[in-house]
N, C-alpha and C positions, 0 to 999 in steps of 0.2 A: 594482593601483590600487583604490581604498577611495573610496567615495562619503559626506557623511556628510548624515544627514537626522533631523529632526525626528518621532518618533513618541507619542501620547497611550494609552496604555493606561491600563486601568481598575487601582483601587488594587490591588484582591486579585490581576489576575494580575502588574502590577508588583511585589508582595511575593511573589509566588511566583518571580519571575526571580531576583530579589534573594537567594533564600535556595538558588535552584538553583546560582545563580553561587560562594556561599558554600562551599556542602557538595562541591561540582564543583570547588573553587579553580579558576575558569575566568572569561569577564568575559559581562558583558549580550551586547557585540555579537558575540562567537564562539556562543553560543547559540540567538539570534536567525538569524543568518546559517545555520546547521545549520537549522532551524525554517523558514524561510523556501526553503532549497535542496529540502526535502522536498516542503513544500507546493506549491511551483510546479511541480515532478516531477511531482506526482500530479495538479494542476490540466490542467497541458498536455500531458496524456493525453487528454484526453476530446476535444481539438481535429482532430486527424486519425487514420487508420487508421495504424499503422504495427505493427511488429513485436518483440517485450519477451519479458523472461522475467521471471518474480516467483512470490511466493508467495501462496498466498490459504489464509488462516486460518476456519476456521469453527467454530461452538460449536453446540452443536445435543442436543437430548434423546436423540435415537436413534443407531443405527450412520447412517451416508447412504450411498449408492447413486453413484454416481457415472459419468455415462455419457458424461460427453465425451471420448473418448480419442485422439482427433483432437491436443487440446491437453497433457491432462495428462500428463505423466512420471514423475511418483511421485508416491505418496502414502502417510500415514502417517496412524493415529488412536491415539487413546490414548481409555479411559472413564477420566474425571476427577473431582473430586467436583462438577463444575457443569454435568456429563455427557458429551458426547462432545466432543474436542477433533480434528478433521484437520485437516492441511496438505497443501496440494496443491503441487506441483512444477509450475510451467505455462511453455509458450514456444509463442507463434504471434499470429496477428492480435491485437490488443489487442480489438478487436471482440467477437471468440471469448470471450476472459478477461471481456471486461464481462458476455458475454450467461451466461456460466457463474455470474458471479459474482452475479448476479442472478436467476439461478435457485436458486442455493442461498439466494439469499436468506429465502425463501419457507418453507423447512423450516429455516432456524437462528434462534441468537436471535443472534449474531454473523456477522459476515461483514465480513474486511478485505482487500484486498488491496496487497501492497507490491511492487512492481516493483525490479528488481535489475541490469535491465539493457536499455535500448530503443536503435533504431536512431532517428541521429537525422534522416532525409532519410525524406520519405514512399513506403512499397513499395505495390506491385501486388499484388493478391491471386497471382498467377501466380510471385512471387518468394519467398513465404516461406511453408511447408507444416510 
């Protein structure tokens, strides 16, 4: 079932939808609706503690260090020409991922994180390690 509603966007990112949907042969509202499933992902994260796995991107001038190992699973760096590029493999508290990802913040000039996979009922610290 499909809801339909009224939305106002500004001209240029309307011309940019427009020329996505073109080059994509795909339409405004399957775009939209992608854009929108992400954003509320990642918004209704920050709402309760619960337990995810994702990846967190960082960019950063130097090798980084990385000492949370509690959460992370793997990791990978590559020297790039905009300097160091890691990806981190992560699963545990969401908490953990934010306080990690905000520590790295501090030493990159980038820092993203995309989650891959969360539970969707709130856990216990004592359920997910």
């Amino acid at each position: 079932m499909k809801r339909r509603f009224g939305v106002s966007l500004p001209e240029f990112v309307a011309s940019k939808l427009d020329e996505l949907a073109f080059t994509t042969n795909s339409d405004r509202s399957t775009i939209v609706t992608k854009a929108l499933e992400e954003y509320l992902h990642e918004d209704l994260h920050e709402h309760y503690e619960h337990s995810c796995l994702g990846l967190i991107i960082l960019v950063s001038e130097k090798p980084l260090s990385i000492r949370e190992e509690g959460i992370v699973r793997a990791q990978f760096t590559v020297k790039a020409s905009v300097g160091y590029i890691t990806v981190l493999y992560v699963e545990g508290l969401y908490g953990r991922v934010k306080k990690l990802r905000q520590n790295m913040s501090r030493k990159c000039t980038v820092t993203r994180y995309i989650p891959l996979f969360c539970t969707s009922r709130r856990v216990t610290r004592s359920e997910f390690k």
